[in-house]
N, C-alpha and C positions, 0 to 999 in steps of 0.2 A: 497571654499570648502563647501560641503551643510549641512555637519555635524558637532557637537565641536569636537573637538580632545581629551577633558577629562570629567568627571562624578563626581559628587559629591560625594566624601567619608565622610564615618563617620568614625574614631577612637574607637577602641573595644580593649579589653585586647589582642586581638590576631591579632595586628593591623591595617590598613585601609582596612575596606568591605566595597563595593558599595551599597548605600541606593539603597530600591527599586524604581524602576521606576513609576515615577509620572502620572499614565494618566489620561485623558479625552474622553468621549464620546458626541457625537452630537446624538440626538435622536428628534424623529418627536411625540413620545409617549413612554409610559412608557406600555403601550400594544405591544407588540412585536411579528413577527412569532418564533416559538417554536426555529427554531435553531438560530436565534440572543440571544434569552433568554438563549441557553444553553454559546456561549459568553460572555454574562455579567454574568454568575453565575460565569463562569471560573476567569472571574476578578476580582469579588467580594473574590473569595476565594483564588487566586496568591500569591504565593511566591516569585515571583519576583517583583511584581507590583501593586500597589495601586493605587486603583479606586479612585481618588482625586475630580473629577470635572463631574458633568451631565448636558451640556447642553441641555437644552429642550426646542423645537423650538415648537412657539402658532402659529399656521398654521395661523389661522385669514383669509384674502383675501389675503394672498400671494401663490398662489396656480401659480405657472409657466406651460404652456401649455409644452406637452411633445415634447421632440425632435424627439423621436421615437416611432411612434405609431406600434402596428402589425395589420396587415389584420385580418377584421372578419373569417375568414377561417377557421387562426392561431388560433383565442380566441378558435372556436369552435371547431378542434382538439384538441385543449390543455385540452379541458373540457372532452370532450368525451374520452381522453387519460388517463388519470387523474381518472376517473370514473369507467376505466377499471383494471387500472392496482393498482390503492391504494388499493382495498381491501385483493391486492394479496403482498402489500407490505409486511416485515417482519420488518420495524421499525416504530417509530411513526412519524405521519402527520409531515414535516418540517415547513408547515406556519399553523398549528392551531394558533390564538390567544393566546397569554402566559401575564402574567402581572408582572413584574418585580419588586421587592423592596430590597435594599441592607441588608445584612444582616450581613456580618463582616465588610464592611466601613462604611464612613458618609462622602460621597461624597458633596462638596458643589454644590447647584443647583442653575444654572443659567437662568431663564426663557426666551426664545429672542422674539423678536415680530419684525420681517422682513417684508418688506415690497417693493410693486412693483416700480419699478422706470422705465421711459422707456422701458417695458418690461421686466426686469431683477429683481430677487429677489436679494433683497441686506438685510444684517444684520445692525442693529442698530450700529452705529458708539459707544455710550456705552456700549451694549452689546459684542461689540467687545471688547474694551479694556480690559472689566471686565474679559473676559476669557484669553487674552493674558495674564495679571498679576497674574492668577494660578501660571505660570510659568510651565508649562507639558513637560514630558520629550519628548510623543507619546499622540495623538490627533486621537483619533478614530471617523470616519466619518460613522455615517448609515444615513444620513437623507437623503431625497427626495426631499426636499424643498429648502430649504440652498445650494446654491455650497460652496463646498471644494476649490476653489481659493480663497475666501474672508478671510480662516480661515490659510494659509498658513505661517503664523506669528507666528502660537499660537502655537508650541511646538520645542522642538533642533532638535529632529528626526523625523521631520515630517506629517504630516496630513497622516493617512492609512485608505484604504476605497477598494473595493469590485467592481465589475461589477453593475449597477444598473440593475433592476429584467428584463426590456426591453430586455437589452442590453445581460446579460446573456443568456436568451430566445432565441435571433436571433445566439449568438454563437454556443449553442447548438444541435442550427435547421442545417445549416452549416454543423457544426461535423458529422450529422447524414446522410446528403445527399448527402456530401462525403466518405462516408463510413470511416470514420475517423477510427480508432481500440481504441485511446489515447485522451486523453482532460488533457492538463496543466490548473493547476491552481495557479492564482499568488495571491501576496496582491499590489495593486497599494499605492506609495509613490510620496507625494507631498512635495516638500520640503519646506524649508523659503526661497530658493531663485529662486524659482516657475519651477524649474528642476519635471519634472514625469520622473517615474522610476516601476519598478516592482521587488518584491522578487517573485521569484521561490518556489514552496511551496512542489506541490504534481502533479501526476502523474494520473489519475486514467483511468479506461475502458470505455470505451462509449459501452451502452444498446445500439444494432440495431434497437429496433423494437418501446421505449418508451421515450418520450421527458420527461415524468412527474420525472420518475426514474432516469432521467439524471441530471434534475434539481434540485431534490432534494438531490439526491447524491453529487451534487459541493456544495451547502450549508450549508449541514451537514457537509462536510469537513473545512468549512470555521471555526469553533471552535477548530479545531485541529493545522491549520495551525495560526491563531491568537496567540493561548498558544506556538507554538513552538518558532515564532520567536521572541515573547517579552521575552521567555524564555532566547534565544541567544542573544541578545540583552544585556539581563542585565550581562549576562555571559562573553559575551566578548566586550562589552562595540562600540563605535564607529567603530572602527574597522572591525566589524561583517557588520555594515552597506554599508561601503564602499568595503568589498569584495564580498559581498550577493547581492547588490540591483544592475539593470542592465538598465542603460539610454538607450531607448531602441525606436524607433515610433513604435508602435502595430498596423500590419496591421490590416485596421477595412474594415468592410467585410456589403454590403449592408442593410437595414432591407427585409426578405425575403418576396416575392410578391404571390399573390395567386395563379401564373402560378406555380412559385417554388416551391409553398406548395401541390399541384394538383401532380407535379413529385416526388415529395419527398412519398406519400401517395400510389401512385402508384408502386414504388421501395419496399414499404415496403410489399406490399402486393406478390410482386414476391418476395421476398428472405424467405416470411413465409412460400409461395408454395415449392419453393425450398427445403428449409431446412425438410419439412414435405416427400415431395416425398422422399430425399435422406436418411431420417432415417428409411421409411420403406421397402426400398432395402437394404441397411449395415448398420454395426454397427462398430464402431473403436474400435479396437484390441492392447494395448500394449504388447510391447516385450521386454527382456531384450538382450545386448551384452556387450561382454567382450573379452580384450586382453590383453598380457603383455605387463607391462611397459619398457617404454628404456630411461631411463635418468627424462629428463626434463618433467610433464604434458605439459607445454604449449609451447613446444618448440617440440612435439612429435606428430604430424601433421597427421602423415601417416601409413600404417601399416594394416595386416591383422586381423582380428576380426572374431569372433564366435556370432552367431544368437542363443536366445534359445526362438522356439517360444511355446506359449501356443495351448493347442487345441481349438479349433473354440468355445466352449460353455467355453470358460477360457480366461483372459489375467493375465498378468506376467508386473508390476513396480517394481518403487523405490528399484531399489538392492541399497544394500550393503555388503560388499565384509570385510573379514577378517584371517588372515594368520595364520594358527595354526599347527606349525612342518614343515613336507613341504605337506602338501596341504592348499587348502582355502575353504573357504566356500562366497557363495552369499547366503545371504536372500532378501526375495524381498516380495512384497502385490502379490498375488494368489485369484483375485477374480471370482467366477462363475459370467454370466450371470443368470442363472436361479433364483440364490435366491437373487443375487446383493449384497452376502455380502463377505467383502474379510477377507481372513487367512493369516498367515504367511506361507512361504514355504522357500526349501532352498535347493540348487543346492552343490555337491562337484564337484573340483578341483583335480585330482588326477596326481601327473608329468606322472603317467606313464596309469593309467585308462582313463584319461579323465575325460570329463564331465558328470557325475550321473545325473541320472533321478532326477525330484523333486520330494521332500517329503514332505508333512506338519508338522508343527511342533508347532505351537501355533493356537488357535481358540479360542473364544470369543462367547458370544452371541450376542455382537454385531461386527458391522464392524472394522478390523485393517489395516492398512496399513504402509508404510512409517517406514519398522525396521531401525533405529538408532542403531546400532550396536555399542558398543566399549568398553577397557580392560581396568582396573584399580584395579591395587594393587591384580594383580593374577586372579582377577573372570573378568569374561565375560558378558556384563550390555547388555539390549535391550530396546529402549525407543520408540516404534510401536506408532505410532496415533492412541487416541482413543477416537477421538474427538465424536462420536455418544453415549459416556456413559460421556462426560464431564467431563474428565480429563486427567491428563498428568502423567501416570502412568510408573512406572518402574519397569524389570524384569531381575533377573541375572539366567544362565543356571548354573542346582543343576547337570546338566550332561549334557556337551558340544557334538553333536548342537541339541540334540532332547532335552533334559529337561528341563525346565523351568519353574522359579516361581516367580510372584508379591510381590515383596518384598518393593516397597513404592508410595505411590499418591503422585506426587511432586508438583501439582497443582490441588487442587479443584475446580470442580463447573467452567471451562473455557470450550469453544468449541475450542483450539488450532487444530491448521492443522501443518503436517510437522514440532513437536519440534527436534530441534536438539541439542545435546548438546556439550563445549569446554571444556579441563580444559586448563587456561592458564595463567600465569604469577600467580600462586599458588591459583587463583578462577576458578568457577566453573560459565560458563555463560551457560544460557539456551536461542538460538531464536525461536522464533515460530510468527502463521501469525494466522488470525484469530481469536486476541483476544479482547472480548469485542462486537465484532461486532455486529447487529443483523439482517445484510445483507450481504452473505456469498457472492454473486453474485460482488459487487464492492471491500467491505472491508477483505473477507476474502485472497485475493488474492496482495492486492495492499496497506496493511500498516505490516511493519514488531514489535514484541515487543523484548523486551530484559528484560533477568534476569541473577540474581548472585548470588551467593550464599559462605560461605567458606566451604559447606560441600556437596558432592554427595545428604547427602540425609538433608539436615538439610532447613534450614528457605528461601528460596529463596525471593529475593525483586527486585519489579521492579526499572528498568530502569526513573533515572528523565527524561528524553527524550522522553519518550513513546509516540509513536511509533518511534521509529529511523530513520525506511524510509518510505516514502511513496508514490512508484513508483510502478506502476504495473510490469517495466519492471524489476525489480530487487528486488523482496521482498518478496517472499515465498520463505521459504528452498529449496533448490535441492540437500541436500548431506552435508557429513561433513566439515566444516574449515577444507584446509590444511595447509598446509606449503611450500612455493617454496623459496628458494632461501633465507628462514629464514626472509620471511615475510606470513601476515597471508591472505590467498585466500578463500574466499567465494563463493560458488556457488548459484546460485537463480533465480529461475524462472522466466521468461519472456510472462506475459502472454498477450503480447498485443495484438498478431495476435491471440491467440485462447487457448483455458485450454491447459497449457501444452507448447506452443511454440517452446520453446526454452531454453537455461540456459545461466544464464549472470553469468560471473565469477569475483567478484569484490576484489580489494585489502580492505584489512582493514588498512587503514590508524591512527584510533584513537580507542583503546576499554579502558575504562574507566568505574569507576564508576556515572563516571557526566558527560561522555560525547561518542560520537560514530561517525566515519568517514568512509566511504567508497568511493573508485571511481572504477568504471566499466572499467575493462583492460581486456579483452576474450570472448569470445562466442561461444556457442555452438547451432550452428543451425539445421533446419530438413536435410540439405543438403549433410550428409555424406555418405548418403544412397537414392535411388534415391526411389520414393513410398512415404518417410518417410512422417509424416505431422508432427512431432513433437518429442520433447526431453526434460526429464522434472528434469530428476536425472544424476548425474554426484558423481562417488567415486570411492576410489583406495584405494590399500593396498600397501604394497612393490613391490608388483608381480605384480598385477594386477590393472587393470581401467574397472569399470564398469560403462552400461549408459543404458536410455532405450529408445526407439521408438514407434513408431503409425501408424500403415497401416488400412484402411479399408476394410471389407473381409463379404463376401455376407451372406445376413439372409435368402436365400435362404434354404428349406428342404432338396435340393439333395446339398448345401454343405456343408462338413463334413469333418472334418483334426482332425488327431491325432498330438501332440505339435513334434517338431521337432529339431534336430542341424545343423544349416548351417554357411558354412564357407565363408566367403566375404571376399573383400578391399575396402577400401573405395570410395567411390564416390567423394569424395574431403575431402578437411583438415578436420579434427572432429575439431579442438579449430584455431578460427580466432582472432586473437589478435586485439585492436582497436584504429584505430588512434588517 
């Protein structure tokens, strides 16, 4: 077994609590790139884990020749990519130089002076020992110098370390010249009884066009994913490890050659043309559709549906749909093309009228989108995205469905995308995507947050877990939590093939104040509708299920369309369940 089966407890008035988790770091300097320094700050200031131990390795002449070098090519695209696209970033440099000093531990320091043997960097046979007798519960690997098999002894949970900068580099390149959409990101585990294995961490998008922004985007994730799982770890102790970690060979994939780098360069350069020519011919168009429900959402496959489309200088998202007597209402985001900023609007449901013309009904000076619609305790709440004035404001209707007024900021000062909110088991949780980020392009799309609150409008706190998930294929809101079958369904966008994709429909397995589960059981693809390029919101009432689509539609002068209602069936099943 490569793990102990129990944890050191301490004895508290309020029983046995597990002491925090004892680590170790291996480091090559106390100079650091900025996102390993954002890691050690996280350790330094853990709630689960105590930065015990800093080995720090005296390079001296122990310098090992690399295993994988990249082609000058590569250097020089890397530079010139790099050069191009940092000053367009929207976060800070990941490898600036940072200087590191502890500030809530006092970690002991171990100094090692390694040395070549037969080619091989080995550590000091004392210096060894001296770190095995820490006693560490997890042994973090960043050095370059040191291998991690020599150090496989030195904690219960393992030696954890990261892609080396080479290695990462050549994944990357790969990713990008197979048109990859997705890039997994794991933490590699070494164990004491010299098993590798990897935790599964995060999900994120792969940039088409930038190696730099790819790079630094899996790095900067590297502190999220570090805090999460020692997080879990201390939480659910061994256990966590042998359900989590995946014995696994990773297939490893060539160092790429300067043929492959010549095609890869050349690929890029046609999909810029591409994408250039086709945005100034069209421009994608969403629409919303709606039909009534019959029984089961995800057991309710087939069926006739209503098209409501926007006119050519409009498109029509994110409905949500709500029952009031016997008609309903959809609201949805109503953005012009011209000024790019979107309203609220909102469609009636009449049994015997039909489908009403849309009306606007809320405006802003800035952009809103994404109405959150829902009822509690008599009034009528609407919680729109208002992520371009930086907050997560709420508004209840002073007269249902044209009136409406801001009645509280329930988050300050965040760029949240798509909040949504639940009330359930007598709290109030609020998700949303987006938060914290300062790159809307990977993270606002591809980590989800959580909050809670005991009152609609009172103190909201985050999630110890933050961010909960972090898959692109399943973590922006698409719609409210429902309920099937008297467990809790989530909806959420799947943006791997493109903004907007798809909806992935997840069970909520654990909601909690300490803790959050989901697994992916449905999907909602472009397929239900033959044209579609995509599907991004999914919601129902008693009556009714609403969802919206993506056509592209000419920016031609002589085209011109007034918005429209048409009636379909579908193209194939709307919700594919998944094996």
């Amino acid at each position: 077994m490569p793990f102990p089966d129990t944890r050191v407890g301490q004895t508290t008035a309020v029983g046995i609590q597990p002491r925090k988790l004892r680590l170790g770091v291996v480091l090559d300097s106390y100079i650091v790139p900025r996102w390993l320094h954002k890691i050690l700050e996280l350790l330094d200031h853990s709630q689960s884990a105590e930065l015990i131990l800093v080995a720090l390795v005296n390079q001296g002449e122990a310098t090992p020749a690399k295993s994988r070098s990249l082609p000058k090519l590569f250097e020089l695209w890397r530079q010139l990519d790099q050069k191009f696209f940092q000053p367009r970033s929207m976060r800070p440099e990941a490898f600036d130089p940072q200087p590191f000093k502890p500030q809530c531990s006092s970690p002991i320091v171990i100094e090692c002076h390694p040395a070549i043997s037969q080619g091989v960097v080995a550590l000091d046979a004392d210096d060894l020992a001296k770190i095995q007798r820490v006693d560490l519960d997890v042994l973090l690997h960043f050095s370059q110098i040191v291998p991690k098999e020599q150090l496989k002894k030195s904690a219960h949970c393992g030696v954890w370390s990261f892609d080396e900068p080479d290695a990462l580099l050549s994944k990357v390149f790969w990713d990008m010249f197979d048109q990859a959409l997705t890039s997994d990101s794991d933490i590699d585990v070494l164990t004491s009884t010299g098993e590798r294995g990897t935790i599964p961490c995060a999900c994120s998008a792969i940039d088409p066009c930038s190696l730099f922004r790819n790079y630094s985007n899996l790095c900067w994730k590297r502190s999220t994913m570090i805090s999460q799982s020692l997080d879990d770890l201390y939480r659910y102790e061994p256990p966590y490890l042998r359900d989590s970690i995946q014995f696994r060979d990773a297939p490893s994939r060539p160092v790429p050659g300067n043929l492959d780098i010549a095609r890869l360069l050349a690929q890029l350069v046609g999909r810029a043309a591409t994408r250039k020519i086709r945005s100034r011919l069209f421009r994608e168009q969403w629409f919303i559709a709606f039909r009534r429900r019959n029984g089961s959402t995800l057991a309710n496959t087939e069926g006739d549906l209503t098209i409501v489309r926007a006119p050519s200088d409009h498109f029509y998202a994110d409905p949500f749909v709500i029952d009031r007597g016997d008609k309903s209402y959809i609201f949805f985001e109503d953005l012009s093309f011209t000024t790019g900023k979107g309203i609220i609007s909102f469609v009636e449901l009449d049994p015997i009228k039909g489908c009403s013309s849309p009306e606007p009904i809320l405006e802003e000076s800035y952009h809103l989108s994404y109405p959150c619609l829902f009822e509690w305790q008599g009034d009528i709440y609407m919680l729109p995205e208002t992520k371009d004035n930086r907050t997560v404001q709420l508004y209840r209707a002073t007269q249902f469905p044209h009136g409406w007024q801001l009645v509280q900021v329930l988050l300050p000062d965040v760029a949240a995308v798509d909040s949504t909110l639940l009330h359930h088991d007598g709290r109030f949780w609020l998700l949303a995507s987006g938060i914290g980020t300062s790159d809307p392009w990977f993270n606002g799309n591809s980590e989800l947050f959580l909050f809670f609150s005991d009152s609609l409008f009172g103190r909201w706190l985050p999630h110890p877990k933050n961010p909960v998930v972090s898959d692109i294929r399943r973590c922006r809101p698409a719609g409210h939590v429902f309920s099937e079958n008297g467990q809790l369904i989530r909806p959420a966008q799947n943006y791997s093939a493109a903004d907007g994709y798809a909806v992935t429909l997840n069970l909520v397995d654990v909601l909690s104040e300490t803790d959050y589960h989901e697994t992916p059981v449905a999907r909602i693809s472009p397929a239900w509708m033959k044209g579609n390029l995509g599907t991004h919101t999914f919601n129902r009432s008693e009556r009714y299920e609403v969802w919206d689509g993506r056509t592209l539609i000419s920016r031609m002068p002589s085209f011109r369309s007034r918005g429209t209602l048409e009636n379909f069936r579908l193209a194939a099943p709307l919700i594919r369940t998944l094996a």
